[in-house]
Backbone and ligand atoms as CSV (ligand in chain L), in Angstrom:
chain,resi,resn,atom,element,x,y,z
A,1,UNK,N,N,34.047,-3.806,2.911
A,1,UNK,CA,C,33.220,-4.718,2.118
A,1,UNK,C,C,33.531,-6.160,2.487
A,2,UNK,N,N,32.474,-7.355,2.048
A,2,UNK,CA,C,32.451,-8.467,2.978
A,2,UNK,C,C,32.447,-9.378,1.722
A,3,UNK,N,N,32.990,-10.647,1.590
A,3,UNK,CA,C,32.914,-11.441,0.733
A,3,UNK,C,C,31.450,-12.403,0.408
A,4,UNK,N,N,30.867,-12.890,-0.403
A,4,UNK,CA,C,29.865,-13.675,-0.192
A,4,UNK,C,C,30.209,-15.261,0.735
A,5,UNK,N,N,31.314,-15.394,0.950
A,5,UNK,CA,C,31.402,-16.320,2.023
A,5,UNK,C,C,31.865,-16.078,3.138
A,6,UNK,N,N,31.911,-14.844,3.623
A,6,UNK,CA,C,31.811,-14.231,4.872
A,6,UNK,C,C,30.461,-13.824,5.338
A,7,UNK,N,N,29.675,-13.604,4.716
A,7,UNK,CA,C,28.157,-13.267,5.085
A,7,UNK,C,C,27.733,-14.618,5.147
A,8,UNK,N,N,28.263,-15.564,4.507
A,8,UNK,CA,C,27.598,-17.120,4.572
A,8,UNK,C,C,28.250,-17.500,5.901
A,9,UNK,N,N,29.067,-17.804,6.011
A,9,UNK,CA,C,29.595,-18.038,7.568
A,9,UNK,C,C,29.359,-17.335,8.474
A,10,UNK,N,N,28.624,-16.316,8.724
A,10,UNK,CA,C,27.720,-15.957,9.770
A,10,UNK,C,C,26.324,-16.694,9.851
A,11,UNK,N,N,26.342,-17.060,10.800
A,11,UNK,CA,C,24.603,-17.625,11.829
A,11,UNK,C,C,23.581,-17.200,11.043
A,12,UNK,N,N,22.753,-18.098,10.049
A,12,UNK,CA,C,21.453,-17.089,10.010
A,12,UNK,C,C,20.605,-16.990,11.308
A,13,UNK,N,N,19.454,-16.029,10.833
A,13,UNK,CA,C,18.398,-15.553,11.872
A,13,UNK,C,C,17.265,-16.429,12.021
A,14,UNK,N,N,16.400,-16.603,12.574
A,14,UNK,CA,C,15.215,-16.828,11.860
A,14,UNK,C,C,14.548,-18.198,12.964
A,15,UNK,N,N,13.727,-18.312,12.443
A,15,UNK,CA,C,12.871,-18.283,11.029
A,15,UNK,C,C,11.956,-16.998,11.506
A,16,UNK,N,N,12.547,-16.061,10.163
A,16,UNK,CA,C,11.507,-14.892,9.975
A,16,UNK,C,C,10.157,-15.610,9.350
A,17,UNK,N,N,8.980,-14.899,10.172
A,17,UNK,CA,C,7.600,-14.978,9.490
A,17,UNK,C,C,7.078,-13.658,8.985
A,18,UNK,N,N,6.657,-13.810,7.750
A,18,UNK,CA,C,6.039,-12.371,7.471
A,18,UNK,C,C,4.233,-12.671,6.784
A,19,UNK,N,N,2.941,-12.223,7.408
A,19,UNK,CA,C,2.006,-12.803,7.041
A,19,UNK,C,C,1.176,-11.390,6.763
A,20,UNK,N,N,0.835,-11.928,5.623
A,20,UNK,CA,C,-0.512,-10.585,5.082
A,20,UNK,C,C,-1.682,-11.263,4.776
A,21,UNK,N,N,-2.974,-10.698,4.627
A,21,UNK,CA,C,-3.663,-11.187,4.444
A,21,UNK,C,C,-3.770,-12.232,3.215
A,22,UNK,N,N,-3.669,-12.268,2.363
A,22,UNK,CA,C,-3.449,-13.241,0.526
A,22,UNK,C,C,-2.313,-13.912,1.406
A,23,UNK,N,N,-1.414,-13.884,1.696
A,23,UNK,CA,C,-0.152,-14.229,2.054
A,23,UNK,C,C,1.015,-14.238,2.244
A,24,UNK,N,N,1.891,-15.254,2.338
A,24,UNK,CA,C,2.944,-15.131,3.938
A,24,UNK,C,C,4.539,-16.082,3.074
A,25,UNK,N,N,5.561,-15.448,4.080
A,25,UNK,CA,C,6.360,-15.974,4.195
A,25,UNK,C,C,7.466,-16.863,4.852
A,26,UNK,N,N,8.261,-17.640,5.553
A,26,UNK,CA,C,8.438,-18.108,6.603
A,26,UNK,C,C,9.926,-18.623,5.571
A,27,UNK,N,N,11.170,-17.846,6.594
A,27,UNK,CA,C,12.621,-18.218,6.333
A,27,UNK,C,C,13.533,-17.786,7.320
A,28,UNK,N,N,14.726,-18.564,7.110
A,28,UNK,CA,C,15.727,-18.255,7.515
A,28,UNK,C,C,16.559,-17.262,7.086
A,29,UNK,N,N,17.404,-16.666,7.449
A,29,UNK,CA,C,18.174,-15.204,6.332
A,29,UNK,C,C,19.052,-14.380,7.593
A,30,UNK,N,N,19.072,-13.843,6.739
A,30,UNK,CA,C,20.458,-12.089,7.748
A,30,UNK,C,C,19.608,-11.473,7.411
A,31,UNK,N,N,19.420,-10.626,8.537
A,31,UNK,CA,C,18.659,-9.441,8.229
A,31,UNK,C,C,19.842,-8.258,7.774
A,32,UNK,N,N,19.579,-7.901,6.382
A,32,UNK,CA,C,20.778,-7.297,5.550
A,32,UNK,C,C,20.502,-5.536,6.085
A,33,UNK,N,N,19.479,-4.863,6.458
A,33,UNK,CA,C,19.232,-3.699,6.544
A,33,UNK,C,C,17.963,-2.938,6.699
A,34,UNK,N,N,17.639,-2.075,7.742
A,34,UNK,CA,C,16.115,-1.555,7.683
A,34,UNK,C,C,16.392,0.086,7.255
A,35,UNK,N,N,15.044,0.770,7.114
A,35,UNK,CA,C,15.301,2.014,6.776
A,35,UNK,C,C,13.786,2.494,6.928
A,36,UNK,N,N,13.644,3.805,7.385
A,36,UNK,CA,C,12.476,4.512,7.290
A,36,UNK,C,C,11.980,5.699,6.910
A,37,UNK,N,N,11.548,6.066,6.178
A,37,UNK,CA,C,10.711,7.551,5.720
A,37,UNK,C,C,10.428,8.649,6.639
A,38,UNK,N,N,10.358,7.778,8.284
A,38,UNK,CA,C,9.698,8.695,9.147
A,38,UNK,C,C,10.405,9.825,9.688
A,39,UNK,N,N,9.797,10.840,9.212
A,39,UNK,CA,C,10.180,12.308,10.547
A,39,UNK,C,C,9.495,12.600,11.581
A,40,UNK,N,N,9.851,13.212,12.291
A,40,UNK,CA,C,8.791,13.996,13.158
A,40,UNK,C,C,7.496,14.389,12.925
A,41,UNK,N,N,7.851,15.169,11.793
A,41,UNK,CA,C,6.130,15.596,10.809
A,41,UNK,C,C,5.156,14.331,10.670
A,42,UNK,N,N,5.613,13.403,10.199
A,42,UNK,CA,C,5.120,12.685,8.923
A,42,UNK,C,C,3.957,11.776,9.430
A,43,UNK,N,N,2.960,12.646,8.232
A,43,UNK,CA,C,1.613,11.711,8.622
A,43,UNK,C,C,1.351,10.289,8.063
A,44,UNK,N,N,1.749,10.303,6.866
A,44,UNK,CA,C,2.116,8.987,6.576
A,44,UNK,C,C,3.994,8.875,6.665
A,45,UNK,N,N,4.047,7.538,6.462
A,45,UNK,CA,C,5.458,7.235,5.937
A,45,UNK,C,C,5.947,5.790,6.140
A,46,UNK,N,N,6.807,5.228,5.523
A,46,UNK,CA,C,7.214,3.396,5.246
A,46,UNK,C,C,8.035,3.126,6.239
A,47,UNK,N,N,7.879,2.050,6.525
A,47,UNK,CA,C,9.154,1.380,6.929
A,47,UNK,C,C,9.730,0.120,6.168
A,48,UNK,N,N,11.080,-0.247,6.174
A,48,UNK,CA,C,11.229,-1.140,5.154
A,48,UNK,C,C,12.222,-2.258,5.436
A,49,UNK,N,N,12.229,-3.400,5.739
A,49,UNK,CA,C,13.643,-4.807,6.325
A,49,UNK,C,C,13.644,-5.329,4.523
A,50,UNK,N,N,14.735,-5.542,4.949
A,50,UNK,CA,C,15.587,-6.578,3.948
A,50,UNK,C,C,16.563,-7.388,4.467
A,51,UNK,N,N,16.113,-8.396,3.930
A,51,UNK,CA,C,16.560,-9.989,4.411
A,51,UNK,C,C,16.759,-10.585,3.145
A,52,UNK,N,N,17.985,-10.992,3.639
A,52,UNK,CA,C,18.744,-12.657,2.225
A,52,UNK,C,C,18.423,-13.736,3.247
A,53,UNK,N,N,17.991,-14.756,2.114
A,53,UNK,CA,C,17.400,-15.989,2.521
A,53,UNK,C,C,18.178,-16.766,2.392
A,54,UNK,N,N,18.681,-17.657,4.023
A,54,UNK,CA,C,19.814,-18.955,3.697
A,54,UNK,C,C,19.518,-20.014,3.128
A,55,UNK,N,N,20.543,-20.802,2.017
A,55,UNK,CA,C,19.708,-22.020,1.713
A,55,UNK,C,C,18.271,-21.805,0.913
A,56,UNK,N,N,18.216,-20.721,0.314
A,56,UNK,CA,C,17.163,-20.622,-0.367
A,56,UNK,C,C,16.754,-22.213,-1.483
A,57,UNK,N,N,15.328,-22.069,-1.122
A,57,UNK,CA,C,14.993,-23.329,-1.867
A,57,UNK,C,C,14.130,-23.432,-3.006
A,58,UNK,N,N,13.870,-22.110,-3.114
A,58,UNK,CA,C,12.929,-21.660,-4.525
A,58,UNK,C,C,14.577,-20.148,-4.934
A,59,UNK,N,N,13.230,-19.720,-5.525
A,59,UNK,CA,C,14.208,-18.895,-6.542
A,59,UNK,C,C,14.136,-17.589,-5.431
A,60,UNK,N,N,13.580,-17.349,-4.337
A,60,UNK,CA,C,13.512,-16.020,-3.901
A,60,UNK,C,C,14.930,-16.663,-2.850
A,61,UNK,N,N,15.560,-14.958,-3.141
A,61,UNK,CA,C,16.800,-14.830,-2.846
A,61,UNK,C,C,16.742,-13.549,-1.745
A,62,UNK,N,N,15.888,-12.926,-1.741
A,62,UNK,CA,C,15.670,-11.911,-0.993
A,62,UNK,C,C,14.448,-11.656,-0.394
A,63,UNK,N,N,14.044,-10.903,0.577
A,63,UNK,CA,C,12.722,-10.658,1.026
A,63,UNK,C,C,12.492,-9.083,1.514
A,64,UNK,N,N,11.932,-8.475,0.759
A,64,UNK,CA,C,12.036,-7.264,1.333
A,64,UNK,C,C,10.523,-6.652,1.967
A,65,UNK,N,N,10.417,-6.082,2.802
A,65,UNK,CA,C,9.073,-6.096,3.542
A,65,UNK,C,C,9.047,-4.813,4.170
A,66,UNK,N,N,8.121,-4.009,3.413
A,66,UNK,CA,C,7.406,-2.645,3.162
A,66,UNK,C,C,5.814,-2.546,4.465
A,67,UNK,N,N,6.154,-1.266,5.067
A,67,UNK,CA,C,5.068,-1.394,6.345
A,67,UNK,C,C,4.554,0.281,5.801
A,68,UNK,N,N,3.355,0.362,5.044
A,68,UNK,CA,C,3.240,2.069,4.902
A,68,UNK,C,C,2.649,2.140,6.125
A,69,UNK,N,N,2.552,3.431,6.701
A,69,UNK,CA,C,1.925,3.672,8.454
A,69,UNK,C,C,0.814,5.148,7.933
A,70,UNK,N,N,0.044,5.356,8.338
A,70,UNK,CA,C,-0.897,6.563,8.247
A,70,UNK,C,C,-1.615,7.071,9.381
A,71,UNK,N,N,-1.308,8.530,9.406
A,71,UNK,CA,C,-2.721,8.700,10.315
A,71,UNK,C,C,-3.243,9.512,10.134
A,72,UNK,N,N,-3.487,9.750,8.418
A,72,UNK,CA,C,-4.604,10.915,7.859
A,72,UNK,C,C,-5.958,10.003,7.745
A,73,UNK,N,N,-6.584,11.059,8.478
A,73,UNK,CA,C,-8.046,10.295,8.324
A,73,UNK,C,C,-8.760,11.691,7.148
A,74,UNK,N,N,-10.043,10.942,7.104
A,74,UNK,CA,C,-10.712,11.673,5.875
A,74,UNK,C,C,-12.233,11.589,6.020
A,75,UNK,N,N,-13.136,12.640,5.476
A,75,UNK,CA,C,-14.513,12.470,6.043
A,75,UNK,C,C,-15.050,11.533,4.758
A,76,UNK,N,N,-15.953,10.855,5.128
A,76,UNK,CA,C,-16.637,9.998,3.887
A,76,UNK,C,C,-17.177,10.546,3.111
A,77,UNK,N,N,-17.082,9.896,1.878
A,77,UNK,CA,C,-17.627,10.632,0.417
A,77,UNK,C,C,-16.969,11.581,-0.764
A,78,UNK,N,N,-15.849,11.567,0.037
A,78,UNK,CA,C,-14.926,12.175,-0.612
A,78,UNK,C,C,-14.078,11.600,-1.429
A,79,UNK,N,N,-13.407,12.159,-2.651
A,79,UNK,CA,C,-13.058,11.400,-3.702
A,79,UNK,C,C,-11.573,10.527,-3.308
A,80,UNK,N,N,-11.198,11.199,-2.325
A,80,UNK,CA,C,-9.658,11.455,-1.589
A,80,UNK,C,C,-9.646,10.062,-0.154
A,81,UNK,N,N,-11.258,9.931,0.061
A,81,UNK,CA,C,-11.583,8.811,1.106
A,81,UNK,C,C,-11.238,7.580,0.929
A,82,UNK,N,N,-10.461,7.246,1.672
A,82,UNK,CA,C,-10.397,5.413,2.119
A,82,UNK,C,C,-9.669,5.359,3.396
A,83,UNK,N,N,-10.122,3.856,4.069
A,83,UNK,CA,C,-9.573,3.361,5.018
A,83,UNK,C,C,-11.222,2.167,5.747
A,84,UNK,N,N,-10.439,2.968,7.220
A,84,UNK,CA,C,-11.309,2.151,7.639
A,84,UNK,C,C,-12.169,3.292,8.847
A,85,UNK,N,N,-13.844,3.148,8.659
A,85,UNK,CA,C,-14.423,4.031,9.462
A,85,UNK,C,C,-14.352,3.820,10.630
A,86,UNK,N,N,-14.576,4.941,11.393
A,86,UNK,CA,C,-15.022,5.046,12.683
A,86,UNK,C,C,-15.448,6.646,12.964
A,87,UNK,N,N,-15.662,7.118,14.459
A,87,UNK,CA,C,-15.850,7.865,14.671
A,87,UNK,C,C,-14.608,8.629,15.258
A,88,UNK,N,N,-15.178,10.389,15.179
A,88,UNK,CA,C,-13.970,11.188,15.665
A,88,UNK,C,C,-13.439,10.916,17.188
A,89,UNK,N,N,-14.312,10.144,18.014
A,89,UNK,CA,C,-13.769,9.917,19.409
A,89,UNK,C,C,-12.956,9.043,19.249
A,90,UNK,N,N,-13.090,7.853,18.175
A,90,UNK,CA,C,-11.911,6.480,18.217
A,90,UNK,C,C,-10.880,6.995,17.839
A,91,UNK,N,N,-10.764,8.181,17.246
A,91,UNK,CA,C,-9.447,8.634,16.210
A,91,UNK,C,C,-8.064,8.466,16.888
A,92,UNK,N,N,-6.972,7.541,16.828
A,92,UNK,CA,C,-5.873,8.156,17.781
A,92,UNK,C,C,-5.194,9.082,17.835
A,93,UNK,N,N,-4.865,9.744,18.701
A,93,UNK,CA,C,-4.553,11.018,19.296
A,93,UNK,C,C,-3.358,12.198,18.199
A,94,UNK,N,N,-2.716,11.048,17.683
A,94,UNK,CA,C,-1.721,11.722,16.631
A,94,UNK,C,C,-2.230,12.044,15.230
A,95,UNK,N,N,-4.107,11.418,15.187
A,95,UNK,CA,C,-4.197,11.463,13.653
A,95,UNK,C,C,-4.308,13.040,13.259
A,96,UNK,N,N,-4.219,12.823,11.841
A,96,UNK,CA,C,-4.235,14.408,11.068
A,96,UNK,C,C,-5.020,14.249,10.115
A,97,UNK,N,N,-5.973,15.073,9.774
A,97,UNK,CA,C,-7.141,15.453,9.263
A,97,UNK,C,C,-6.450,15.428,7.516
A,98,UNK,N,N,-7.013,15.058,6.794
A,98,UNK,CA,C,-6.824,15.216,5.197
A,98,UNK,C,C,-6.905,16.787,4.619
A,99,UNK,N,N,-6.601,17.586,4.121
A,99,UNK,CA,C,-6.541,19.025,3.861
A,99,UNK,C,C,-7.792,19.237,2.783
A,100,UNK,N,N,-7.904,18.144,2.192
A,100,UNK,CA,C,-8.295,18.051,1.061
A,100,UNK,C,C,-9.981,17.940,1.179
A,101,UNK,N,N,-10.593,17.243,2.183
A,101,UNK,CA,C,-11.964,16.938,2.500
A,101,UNK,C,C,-12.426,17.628,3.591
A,102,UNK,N,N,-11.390,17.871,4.725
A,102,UNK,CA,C,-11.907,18.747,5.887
A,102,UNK,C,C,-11.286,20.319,6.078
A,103,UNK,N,N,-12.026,21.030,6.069
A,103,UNK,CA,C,-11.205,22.560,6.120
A,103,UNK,C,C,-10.674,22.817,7.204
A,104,UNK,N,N,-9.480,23.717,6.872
A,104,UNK,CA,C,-8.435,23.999,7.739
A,104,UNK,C,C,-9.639,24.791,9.136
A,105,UNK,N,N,-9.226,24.860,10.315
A,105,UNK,CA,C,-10.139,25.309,11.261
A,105,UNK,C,C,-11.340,24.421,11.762
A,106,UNK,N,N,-11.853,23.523,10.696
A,106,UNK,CA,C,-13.348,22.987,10.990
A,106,UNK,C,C,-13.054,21.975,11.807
A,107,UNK,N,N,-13.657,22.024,12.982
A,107,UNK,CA,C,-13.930,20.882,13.991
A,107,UNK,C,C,-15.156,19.927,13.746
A,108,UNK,N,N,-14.925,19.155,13.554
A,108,UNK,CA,C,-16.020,18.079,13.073
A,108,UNK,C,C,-16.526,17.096,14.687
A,109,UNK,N,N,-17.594,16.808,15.162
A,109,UNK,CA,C,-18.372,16.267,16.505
A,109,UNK,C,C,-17.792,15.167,16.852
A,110,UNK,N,N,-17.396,14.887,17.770
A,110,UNK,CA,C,-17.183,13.790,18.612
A,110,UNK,C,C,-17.447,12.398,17.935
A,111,UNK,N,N,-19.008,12.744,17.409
A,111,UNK,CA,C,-19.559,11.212,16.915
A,111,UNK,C,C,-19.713,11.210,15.826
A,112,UNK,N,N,-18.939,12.286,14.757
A,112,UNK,CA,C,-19.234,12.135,13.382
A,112,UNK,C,C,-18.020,10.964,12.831
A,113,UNK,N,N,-18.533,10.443,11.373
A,113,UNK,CA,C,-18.149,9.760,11.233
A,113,UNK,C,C,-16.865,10.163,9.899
A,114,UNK,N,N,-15.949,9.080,10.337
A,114,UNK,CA,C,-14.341,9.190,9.189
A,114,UNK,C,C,-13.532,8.356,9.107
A,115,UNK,N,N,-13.075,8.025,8.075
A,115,UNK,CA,C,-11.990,7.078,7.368
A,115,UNK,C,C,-10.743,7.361,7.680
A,116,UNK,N,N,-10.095,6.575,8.865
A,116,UNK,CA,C,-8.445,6.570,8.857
A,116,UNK,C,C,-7.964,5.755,8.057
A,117,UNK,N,N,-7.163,5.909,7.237
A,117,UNK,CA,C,-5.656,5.622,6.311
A,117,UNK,C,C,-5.673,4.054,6.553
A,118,UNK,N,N,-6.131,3.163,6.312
A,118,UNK,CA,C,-5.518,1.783,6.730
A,118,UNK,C,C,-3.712,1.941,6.614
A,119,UNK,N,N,-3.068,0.768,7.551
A,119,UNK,CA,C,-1.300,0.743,7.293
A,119,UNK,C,C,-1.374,-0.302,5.965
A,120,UNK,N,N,-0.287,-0.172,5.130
A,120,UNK,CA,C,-0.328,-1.335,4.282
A,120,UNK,C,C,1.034,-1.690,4.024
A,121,UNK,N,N,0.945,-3.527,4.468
A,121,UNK,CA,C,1.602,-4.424,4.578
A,121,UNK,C,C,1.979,-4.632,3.017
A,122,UNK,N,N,3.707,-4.793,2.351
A,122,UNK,CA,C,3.970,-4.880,0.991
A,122,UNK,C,C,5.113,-6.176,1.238
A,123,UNK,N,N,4.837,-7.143,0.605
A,123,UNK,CA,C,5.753,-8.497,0.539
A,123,UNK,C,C,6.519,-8.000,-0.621
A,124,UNK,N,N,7.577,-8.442,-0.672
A,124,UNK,CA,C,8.349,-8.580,-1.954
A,124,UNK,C,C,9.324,-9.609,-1.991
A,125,UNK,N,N,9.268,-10.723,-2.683
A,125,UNK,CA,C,10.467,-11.556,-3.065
A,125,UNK,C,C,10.811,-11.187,-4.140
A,126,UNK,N,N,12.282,-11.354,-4.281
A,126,UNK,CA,C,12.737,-11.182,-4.803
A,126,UNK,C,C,14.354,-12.065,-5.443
A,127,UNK,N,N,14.450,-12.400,-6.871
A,127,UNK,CA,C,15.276,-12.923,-7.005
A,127,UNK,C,C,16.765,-12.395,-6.946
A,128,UNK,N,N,17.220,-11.279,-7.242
A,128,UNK,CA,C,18.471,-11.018,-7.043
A,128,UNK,C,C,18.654,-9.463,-6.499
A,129,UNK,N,N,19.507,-9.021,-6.623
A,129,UNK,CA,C,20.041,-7.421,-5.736
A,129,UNK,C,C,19.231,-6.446,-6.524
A,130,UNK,N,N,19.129,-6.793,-8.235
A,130,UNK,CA,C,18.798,-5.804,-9.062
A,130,UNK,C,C,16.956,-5.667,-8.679
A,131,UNK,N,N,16.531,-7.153,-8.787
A,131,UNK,CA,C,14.749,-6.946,-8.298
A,131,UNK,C,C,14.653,-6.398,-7.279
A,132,UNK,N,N,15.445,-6.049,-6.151
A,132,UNK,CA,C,15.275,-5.439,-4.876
A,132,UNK,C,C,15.259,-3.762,-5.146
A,133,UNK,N,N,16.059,-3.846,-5.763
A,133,UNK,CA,C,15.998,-2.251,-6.540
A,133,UNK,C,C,14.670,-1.975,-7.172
A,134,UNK,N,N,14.729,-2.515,-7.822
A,134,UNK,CA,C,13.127,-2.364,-9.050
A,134,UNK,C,C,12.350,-2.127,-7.688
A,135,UNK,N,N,12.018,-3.072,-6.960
A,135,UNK,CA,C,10.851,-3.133,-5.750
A,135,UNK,C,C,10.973,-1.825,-5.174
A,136,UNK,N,N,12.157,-1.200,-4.672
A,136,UNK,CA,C,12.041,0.083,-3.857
A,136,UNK,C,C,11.535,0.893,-5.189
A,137,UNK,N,N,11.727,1.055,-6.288
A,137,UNK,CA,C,11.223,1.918,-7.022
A,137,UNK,C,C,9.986,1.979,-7.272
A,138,UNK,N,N,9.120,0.893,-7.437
A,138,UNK,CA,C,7.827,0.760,-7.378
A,138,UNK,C,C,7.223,0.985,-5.780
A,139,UNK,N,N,7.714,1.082,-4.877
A,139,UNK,CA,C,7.437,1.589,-3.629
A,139,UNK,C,C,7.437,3.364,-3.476
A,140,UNK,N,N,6.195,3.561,-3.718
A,140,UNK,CA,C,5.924,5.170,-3.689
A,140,UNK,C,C,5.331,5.836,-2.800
A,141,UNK,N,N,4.959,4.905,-1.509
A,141,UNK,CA,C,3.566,5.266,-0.596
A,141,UNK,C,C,4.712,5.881,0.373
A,142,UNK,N,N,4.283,7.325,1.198
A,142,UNK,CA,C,5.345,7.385,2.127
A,142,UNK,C,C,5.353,9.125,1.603
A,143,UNK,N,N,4.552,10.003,0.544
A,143,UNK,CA,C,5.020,10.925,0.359
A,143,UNK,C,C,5.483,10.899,-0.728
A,144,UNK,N,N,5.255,9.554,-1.776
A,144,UNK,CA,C,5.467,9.739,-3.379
A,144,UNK,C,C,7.182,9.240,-3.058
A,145,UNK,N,N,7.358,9.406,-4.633
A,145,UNK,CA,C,8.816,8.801,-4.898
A,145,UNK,C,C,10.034,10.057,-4.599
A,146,UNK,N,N,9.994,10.886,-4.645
A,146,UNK,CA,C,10.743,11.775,-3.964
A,146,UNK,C,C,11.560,11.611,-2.895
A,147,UNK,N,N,10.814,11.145,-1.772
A,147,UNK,CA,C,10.248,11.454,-0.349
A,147,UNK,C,C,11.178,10.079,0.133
A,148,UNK,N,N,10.429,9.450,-0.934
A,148,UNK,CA,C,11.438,7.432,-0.590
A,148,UNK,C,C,12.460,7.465,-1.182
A,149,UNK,N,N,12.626,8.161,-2.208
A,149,UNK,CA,C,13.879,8.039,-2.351
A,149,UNK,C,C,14.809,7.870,-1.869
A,150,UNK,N,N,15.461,8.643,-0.381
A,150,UNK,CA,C,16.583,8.575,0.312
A,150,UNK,C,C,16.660,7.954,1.234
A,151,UNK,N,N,15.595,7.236,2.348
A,151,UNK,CA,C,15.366,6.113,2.785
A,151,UNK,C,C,15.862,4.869,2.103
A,152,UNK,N,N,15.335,4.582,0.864
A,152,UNK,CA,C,15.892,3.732,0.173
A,152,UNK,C,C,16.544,3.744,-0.233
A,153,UNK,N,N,17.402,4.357,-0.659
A,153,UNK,CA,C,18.846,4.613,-0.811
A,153,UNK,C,C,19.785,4.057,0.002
A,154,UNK,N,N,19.060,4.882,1.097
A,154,UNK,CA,C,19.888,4.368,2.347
A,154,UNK,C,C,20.034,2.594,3.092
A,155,UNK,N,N,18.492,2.250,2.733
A,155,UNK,CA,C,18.583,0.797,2.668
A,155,UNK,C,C,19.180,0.087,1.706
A,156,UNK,N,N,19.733,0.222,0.846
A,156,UNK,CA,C,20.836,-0.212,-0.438
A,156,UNK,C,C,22.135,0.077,-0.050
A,157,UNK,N,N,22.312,1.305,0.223
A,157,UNK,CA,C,23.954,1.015,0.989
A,157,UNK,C,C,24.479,0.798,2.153
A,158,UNK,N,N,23.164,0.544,3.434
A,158,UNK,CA,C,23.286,-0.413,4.286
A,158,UNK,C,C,23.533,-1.736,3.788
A,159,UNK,N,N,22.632,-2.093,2.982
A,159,UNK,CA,C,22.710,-3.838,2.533
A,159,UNK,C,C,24.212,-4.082,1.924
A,160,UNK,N,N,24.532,-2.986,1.183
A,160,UNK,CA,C,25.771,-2.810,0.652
A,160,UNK,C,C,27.153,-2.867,1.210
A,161,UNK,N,N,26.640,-3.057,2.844
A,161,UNK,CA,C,28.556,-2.639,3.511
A,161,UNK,C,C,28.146,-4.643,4.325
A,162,UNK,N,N,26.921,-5.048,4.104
A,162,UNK,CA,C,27.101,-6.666,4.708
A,162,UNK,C,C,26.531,-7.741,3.354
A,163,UNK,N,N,26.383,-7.141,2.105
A,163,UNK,CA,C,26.062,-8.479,1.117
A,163,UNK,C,C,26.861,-7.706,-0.406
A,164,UNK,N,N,27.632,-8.403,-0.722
A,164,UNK,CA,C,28.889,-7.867,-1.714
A,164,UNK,C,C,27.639,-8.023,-3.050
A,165,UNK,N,N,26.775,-8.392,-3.135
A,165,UNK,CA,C,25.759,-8.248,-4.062
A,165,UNK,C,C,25.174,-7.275,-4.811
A,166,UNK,N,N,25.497,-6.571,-3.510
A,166,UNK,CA,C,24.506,-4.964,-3.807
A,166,UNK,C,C,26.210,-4.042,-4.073
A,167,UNK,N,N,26.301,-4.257,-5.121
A,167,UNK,CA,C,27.742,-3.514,-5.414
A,167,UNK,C,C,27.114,-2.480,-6.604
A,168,UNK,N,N,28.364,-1.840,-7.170
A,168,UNK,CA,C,28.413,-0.436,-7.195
A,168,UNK,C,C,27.563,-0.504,-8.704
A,169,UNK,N,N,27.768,-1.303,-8.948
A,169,UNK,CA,C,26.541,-1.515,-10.677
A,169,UNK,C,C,24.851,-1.763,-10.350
A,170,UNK,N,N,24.609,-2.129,-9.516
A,170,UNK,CA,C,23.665,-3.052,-8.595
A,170,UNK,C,C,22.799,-1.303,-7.615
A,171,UNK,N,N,23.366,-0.647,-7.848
A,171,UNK,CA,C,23.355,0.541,-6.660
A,171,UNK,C,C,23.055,1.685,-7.665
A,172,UNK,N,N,23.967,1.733,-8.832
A,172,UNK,CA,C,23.636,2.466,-10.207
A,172,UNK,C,C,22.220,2.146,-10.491
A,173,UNK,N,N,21.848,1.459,-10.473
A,173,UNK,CA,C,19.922,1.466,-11.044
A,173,UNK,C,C,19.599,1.836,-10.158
A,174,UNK,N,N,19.201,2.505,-8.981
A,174,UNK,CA,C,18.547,3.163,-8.229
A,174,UNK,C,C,18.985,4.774,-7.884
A,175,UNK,N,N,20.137,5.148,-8.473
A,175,UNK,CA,C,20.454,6.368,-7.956
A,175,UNK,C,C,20.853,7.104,-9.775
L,1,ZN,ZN,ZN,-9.576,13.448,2.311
């Protein structure tokens, strides 16, 4: 374990930019820890950085930045449909069909039309170790809260062996 003025006397990074559409962030920081949902299988699933901000000059003390990834597509009209259309030839090569709108076996035409999964970009500032927690808990995309659970976990006691913040009370609200 590392003191809070041993993580301060290391170099920050930066300047991290993080931009979504509504909007963006732009700082300096340690990048404290990443973590991901993804298996082999997985048609969707998150990815997730966490960064402490040096010299913070507002109240956000942290930045944590959520990437959901998809490649279930879905036929239109369906209650289960969203994303963004195109046709079955644009589809990329790894996508996977929704279970729910297209039947198992059914090959659907070249030029018919379907909704892949948009990815979605999740900002989070955050003021201290405990809101970073709250944030992974409200982070469910990835296979539901189950599924994130241990990813995020795992990004908490990564952050945990380089920012003395995320200590053992701090770690208790998430597990
Ligand atoms: Zn569907």
């Amino acid at each position: 374990m590392i003191t809070d003025e041993e993580l301060e006397s290391r170099r920050p990074s930066g300047p991290f930019k993080i931009q979504l559409s509504t909007h963006g962030t732009s700082f300096t920081g340690w990048h404290l820890a990443e973590s991901t949902t993804q298996t082999s299988t997985s048609a969707r699933w998150t990815d997730m950085d966490l960064y402490r901000v040096a010299n913070p000059q507002t109240e956000v003390h942290y930045v944590l930045f959520t990437m959901g990834y998809s490649n279930v597509y879905h036929q239109p009209g369906h209650k289960c449909s969203s994303g963004s259309q195109m046709s079955v030839a644009l589809l990329p090569e790894d996508a996977e069909p929704c279970w729910s709108c297209i039947k198992r076996g059914q090959v659907l035409p070249e030029g018919a039309p379907v909704l892949l999964e948009d990815d979605i970009p999740t900002l989070y500032e955050c003021k201290t170790a405990v809101d970073v927690v709250r944030a992974l808990l409200d982070n469910k995309r990835g296979g539901g809260k189950q599924n994130a659970s241990r990813p995020a976990s795992d990004l908490l006691h990564k952050a945990a062996l380089v920012d003395p913040a995320f200590d053992a009370d701090v770690l208790e609200v998430r597990l």
